[in-house]
MARDO-496241 format. One record per residue: residue in three letters; x, y negated, z of N, C-alpha, C in turn. Coordinates in steps of 0.1 Angstrom, whole numbers, plus 5000, padded with zeros to 4 digits. Layout:
// residues N
<kolro 'ALA'; <X; Y; Z>; <X; Y; Z>; <X; Y; Z>>;
...
END
This chain:
// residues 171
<kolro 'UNK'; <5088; 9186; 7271>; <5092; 9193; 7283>; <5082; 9205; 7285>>;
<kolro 'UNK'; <5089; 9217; 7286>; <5079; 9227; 7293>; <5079; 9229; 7303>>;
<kolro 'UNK'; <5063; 9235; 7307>; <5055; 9235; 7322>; <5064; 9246; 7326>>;
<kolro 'UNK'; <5069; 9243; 7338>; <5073; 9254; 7347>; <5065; 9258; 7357>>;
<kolro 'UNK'; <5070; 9272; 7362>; <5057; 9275; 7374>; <5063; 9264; 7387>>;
<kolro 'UNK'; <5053; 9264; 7396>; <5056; 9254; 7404>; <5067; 9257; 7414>>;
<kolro 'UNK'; <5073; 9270; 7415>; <5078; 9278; 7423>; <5093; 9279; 7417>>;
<kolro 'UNK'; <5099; 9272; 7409>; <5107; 9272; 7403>; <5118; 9259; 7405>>;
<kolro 'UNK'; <5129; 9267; 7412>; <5141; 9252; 7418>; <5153; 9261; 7409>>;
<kolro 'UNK'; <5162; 9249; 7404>; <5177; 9253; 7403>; <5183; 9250; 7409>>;
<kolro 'UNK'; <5197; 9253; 7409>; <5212; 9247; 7417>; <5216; 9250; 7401>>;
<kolro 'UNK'; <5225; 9239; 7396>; <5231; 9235; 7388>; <5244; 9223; 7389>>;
<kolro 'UNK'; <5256; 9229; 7385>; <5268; 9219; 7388>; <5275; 9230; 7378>>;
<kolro 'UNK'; <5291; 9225; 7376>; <5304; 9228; 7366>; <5308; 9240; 7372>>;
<kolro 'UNK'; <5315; 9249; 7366>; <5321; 9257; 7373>; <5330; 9253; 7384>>;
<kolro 'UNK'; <5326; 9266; 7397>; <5337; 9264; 7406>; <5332; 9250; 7413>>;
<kolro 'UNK'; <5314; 9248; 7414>; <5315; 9234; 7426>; <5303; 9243; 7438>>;
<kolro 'UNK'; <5305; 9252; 7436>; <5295; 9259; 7446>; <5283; 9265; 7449>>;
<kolro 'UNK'; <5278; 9266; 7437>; <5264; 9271; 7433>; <5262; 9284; 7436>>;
<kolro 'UNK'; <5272; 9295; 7436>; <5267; 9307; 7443>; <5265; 9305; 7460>>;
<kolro 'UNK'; <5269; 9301; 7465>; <5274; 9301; 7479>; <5257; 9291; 7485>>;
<kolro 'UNK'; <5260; 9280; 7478>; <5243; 9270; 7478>; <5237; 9282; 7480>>;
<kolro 'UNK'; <5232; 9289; 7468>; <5221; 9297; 7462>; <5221; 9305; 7479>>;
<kolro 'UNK'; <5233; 9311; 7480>; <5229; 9321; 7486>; <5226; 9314; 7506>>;
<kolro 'UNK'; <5229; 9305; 7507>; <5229; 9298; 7520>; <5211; 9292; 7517>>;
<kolro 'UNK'; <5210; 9288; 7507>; <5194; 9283; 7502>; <5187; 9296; 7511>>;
<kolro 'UNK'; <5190; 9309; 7500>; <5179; 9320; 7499>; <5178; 9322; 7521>>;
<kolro 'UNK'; <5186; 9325; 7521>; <5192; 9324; 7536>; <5178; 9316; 7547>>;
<kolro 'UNK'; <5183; 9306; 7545>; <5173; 9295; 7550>; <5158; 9296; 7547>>;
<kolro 'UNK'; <5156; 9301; 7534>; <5141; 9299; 7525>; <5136; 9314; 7537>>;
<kolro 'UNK'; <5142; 9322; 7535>; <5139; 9334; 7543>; <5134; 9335; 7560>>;
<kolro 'UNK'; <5145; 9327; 7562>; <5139; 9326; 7580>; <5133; 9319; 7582>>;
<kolro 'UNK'; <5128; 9310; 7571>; <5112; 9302; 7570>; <5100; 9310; 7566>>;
<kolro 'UNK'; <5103; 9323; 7562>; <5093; 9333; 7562>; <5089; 9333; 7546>>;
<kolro 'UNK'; <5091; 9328; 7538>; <5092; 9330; 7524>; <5097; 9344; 7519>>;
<kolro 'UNK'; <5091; 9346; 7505>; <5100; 9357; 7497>; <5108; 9346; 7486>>;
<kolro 'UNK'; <5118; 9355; 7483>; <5126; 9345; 7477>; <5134; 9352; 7466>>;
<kolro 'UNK'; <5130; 9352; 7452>; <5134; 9355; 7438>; <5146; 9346; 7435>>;
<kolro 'UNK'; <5154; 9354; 7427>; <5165; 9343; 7420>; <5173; 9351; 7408>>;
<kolro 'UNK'; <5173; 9336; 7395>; <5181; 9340; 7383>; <5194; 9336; 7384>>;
<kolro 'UNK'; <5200; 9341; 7381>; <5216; 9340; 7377>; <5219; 9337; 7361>>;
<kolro 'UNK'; <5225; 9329; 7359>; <5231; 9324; 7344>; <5245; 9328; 7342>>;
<kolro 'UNK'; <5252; 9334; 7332>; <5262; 9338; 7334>; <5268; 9334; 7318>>;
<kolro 'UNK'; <5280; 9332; 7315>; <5288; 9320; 7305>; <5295; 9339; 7295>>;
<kolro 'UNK'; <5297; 9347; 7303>; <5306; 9359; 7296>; <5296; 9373; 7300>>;
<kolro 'UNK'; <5307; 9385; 7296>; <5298; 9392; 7299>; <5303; 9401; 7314>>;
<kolro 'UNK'; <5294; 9408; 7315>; <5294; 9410; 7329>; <5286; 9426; 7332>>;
<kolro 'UNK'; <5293; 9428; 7346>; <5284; 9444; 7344>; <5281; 9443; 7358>>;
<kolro 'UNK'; <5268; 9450; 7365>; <5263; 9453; 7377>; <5266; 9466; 7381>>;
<kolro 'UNK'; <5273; 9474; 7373>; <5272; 9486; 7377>; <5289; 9487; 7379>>;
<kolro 'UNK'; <5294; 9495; 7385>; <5309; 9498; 7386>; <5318; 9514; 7378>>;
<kolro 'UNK'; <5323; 9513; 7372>; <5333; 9525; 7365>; <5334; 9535; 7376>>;
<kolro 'UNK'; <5324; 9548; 7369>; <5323; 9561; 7377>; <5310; 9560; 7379>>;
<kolro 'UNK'; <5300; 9550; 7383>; <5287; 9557; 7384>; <5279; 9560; 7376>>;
<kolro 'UNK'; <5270; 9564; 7382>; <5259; 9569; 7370>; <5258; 9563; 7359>>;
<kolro 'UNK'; <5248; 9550; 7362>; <5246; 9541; 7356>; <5256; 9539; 7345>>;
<kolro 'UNK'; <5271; 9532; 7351>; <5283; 9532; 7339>; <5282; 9540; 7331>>;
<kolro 'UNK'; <5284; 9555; 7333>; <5285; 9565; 7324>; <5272; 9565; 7315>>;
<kolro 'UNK'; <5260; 9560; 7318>; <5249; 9562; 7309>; <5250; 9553; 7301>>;
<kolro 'UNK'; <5258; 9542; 7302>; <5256; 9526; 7298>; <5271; 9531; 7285>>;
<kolro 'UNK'; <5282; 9537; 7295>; <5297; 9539; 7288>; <5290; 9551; 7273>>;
<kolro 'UNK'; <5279; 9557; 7276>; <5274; 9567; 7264>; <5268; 9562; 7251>>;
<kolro 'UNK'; <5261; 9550; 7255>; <5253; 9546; 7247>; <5242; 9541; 7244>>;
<kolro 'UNK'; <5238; 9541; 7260>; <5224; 9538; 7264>; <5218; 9525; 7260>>;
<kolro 'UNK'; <5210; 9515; 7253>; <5210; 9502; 7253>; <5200; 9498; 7266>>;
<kolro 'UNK'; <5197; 9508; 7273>; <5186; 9499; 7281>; <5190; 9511; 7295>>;
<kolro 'UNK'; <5186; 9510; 7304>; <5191; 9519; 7318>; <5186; 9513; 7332>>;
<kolro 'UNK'; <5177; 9523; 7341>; <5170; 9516; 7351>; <5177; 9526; 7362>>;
<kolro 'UNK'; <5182; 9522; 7371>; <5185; 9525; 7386>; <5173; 9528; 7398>>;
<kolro 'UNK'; <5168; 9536; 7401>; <5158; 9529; 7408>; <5162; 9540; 7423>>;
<kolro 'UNK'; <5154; 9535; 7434>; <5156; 9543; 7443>; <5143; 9535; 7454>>;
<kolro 'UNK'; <5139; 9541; 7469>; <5132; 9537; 7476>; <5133; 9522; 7482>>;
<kolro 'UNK'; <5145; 9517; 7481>; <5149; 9504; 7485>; <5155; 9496; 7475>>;
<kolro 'UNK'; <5149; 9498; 7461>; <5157; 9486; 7450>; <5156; 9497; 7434>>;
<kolro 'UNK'; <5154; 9484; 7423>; <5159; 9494; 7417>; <5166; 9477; 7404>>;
<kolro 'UNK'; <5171; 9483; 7399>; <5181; 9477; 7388>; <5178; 9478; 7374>>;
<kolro 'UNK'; <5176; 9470; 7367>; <5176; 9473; 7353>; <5185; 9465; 7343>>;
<kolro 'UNK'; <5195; 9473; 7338>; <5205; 9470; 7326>; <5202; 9470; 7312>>;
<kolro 'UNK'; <5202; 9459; 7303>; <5196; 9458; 7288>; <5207; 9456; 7282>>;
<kolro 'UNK'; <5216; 9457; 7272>; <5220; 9453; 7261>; <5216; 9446; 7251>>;
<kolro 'UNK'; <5216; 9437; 7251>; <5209; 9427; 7238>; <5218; 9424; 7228>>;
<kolro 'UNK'; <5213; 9423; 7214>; <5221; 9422; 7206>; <5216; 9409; 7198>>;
<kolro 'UNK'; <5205; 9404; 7204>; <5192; 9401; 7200>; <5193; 9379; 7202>>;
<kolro 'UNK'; <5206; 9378; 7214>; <5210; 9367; 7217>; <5209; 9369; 7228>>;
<kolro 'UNK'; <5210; 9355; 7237>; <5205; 9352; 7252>; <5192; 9351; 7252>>;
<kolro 'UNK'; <5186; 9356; 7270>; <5167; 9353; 7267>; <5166; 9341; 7271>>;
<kolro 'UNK'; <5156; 9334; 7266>; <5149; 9319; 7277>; <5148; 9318; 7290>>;
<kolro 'UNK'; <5152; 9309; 7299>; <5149; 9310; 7309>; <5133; 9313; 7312>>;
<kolro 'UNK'; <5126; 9311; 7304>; <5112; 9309; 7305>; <5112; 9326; 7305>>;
<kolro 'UNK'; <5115; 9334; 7292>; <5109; 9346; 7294>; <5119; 9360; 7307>>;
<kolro 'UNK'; <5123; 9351; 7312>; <5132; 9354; 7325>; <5122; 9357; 7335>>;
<kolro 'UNK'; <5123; 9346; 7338>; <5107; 9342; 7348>; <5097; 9346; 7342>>;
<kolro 'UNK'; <5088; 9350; 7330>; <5080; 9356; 7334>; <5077; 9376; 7339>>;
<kolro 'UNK'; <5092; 9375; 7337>; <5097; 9394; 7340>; <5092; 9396; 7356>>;
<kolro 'UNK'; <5096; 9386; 7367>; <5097; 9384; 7378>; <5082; 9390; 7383>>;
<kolro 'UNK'; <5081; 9394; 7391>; <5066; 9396; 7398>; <5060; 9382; 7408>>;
<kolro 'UNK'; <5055; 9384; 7417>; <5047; 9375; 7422>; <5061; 9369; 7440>>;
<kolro 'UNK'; <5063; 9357; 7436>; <5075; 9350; 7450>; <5071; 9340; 7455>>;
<kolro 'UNK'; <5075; 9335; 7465>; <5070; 9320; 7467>; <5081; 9311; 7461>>;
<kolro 'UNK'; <5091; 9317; 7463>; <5106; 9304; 7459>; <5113; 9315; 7449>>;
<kolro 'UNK'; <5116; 9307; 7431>; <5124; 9315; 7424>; <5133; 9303; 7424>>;
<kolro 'UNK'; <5147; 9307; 7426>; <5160; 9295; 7427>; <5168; 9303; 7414>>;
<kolro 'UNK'; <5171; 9296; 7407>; <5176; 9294; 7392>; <5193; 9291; 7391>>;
<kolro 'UNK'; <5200; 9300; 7393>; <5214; 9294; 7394>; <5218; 9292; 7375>>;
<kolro 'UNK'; <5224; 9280; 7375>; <5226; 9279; 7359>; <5214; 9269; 7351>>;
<kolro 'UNK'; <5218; 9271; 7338>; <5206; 9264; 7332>; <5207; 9251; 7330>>;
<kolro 'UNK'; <5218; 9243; 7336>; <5218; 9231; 7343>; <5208; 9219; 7327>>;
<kolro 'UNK'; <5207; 9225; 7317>; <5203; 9217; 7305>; <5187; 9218; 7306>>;
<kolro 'UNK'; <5182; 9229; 7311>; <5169; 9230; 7311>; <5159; 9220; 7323>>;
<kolro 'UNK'; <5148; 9216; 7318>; <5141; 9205; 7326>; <5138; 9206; 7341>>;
<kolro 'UNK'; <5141; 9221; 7346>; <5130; 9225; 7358>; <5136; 9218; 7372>>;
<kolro 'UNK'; <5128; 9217; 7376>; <5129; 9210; 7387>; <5146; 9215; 7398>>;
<kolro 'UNK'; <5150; 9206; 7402>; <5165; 9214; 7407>; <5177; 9203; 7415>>;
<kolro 'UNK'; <5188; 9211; 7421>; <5196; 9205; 7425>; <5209; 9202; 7422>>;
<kolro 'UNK'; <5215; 9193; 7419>; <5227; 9191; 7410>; <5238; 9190; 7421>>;
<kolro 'UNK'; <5247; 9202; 7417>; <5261; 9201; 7425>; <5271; 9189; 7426>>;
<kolro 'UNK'; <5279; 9183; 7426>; <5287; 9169; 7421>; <5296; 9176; 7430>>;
<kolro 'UNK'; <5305; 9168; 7418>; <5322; 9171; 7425>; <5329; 9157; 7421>>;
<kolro 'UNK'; <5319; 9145; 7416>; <5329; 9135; 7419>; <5330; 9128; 7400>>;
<kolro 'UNK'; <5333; 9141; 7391>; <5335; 9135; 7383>; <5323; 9133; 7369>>;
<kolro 'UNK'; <5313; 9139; 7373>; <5299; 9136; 7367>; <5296; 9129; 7361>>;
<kolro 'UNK'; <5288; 9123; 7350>; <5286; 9106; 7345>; <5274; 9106; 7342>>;
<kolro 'UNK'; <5266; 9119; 7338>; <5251; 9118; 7335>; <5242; 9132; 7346>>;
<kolro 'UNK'; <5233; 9128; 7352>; <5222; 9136; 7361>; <5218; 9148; 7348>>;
<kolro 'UNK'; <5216; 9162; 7351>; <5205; 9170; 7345>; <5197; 9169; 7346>>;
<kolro 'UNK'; <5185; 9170; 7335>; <5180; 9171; 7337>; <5165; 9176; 7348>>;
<kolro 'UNK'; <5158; 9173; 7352>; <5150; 9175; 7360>; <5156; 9172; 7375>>;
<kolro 'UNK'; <5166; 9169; 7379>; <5175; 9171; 7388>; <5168; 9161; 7401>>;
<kolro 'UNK'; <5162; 9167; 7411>; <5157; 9164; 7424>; <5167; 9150; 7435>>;
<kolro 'UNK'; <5174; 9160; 7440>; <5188; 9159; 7445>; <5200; 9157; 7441>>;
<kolro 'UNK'; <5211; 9153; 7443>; <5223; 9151; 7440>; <5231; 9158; 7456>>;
<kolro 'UNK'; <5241; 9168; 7450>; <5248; 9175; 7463>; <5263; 9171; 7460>>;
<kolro 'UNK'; <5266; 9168; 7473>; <5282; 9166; 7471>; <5287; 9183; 7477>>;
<kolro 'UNK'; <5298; 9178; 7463>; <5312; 9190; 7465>; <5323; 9185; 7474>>;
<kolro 'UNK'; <5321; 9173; 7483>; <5334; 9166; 7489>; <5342; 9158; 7481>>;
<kolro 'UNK'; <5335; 9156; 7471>; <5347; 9147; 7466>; <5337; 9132; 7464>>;
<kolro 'UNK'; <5327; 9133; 7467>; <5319; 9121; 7467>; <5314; 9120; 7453>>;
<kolro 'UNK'; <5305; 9112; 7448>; <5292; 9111; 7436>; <5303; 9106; 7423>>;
<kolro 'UNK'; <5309; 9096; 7422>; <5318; 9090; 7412>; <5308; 9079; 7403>>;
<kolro 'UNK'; <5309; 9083; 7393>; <5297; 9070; 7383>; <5282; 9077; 7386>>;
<kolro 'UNK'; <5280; 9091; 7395>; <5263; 9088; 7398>; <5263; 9084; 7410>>;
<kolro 'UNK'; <5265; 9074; 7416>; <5266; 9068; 7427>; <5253; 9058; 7423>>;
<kolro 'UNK'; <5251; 9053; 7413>; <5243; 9044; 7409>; <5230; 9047; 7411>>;
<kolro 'UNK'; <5231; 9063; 7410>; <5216; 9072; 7409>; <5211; 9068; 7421>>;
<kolro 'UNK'; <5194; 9066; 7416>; <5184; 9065; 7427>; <5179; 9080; 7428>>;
<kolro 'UNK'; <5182; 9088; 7437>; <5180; 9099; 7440>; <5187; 9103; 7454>>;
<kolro 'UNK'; <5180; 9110; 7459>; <5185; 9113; 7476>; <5197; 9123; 7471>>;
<kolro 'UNK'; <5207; 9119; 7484>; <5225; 9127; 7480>; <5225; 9134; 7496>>;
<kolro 'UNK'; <5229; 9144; 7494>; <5232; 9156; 7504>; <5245; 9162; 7502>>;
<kolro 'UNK'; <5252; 9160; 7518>; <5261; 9171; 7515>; <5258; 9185; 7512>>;
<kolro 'UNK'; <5265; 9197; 7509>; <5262; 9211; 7503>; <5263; 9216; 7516>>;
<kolro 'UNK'; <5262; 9210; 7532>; <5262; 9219; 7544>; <5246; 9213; 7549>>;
<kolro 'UNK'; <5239; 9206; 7548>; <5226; 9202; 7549>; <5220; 9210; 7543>>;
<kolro 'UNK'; <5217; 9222; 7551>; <5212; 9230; 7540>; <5191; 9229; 7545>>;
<kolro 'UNK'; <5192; 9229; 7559>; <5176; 9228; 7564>; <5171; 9218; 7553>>;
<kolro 'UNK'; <5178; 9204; 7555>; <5170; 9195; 7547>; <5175; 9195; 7532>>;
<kolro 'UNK'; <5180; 9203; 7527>; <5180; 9204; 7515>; <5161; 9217; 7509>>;
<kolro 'UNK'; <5164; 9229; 7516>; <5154; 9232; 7518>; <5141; 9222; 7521>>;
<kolro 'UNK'; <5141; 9216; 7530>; <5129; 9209; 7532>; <5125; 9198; 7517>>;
<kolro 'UNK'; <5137; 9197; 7508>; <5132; 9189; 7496>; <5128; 9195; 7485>>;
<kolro 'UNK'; <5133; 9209; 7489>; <5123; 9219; 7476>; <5110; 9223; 7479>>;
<kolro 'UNK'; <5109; 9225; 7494>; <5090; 9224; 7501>; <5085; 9212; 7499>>;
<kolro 'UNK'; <5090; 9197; 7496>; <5081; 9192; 7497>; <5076; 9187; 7478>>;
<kolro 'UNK'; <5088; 9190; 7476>; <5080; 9191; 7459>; <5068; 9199; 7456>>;
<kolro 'UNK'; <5076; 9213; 7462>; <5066; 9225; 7462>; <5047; 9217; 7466>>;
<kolro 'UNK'; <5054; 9213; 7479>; <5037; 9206; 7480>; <5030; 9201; 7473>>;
<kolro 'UNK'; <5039; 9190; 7465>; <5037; 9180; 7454>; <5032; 9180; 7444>>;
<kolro 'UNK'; <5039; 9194; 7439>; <5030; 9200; 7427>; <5018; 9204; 7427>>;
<kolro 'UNK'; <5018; 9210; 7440>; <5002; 9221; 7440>; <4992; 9208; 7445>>;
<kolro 'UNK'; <4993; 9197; 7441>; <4984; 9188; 7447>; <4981; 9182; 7432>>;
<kolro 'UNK'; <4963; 9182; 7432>; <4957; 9182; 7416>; <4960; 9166; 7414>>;
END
């Protein structure tokens, strides 16, 4: 198993059980607890952040393999890899300094995290903290000794990635 930084939670479930919406109701909450709050996105196809007509597109539609956006309040950077997918690991280390990086995806990798359920599930991922229901109830991880939360519990869902968080940083 590799070391992850201590600061490091997923949300992980199947397509379509709610993991953007989590992610973003998480960051939400982590925020008005006074945190900064980083997050990866995993993505199955390909995908573009920029939209047809802007800059960016047209630098990207020319040829560009690499293209940064930048401006006073944000800036964006577009790669083309030909090279494969990267590690989650060298993901996170691109990231600068956060207190909470939440990991949407990944669901195979060890890091510490929250598992979506929709019911028809049969085996936990690994590292997986929590179990969240999608409404349709746990199914054969019912068995699981692991604390189950609905996906509208979001305070104390937060409160179980702070208290890991504690957990870790304790020698």
């Amino acid at each position: 198993m590799s070391e992850w930084p201590r600061n490091i939670f997923g949300v992980a479930g199947w397509k379509n059980t709610g993991k953007t919406t989590l992610v973003e109701r998480l960051v939400r909450e982590l925020t008005e607890r006074g945190l900064r709050v980083a997050t990866l996105k995993h993505a199955h196809h390909d995908f573009t952040t920029d939209v047809e007509g802007t800059d960016s597109h047209r630098h990207r539609s020319a040829g560009a393999v690499e293209t940064i956006v930048a401006s006073s309040q944000q800036n964006v950077q577009i790669r083309s890899v030909r090279l494969g997918e990267p590690s989650l690991q060298s993901l996170i280390n691109r990231l600068d300094s956060h207190d909470i990086v939440l990991v949407e995806g990944w669901k195979s990798e060890t890091h510490p995290k929250l598992m979506l359920v929709s019911g028809d599930e049969d085996e936990v991922y690994p590292g997986t903290l929590a179990l969240v229901t999608c409404g349709n109830g746990l199914g054969p991880l019912a068995k699981e000794a692991l604390p189950v939360f609905d996906r509208d519990e979001i305070s104390s869902l937060v409160d179980v990635l702070l208290s890991d968080l504690k957990d870790r940083a304790r020698p």
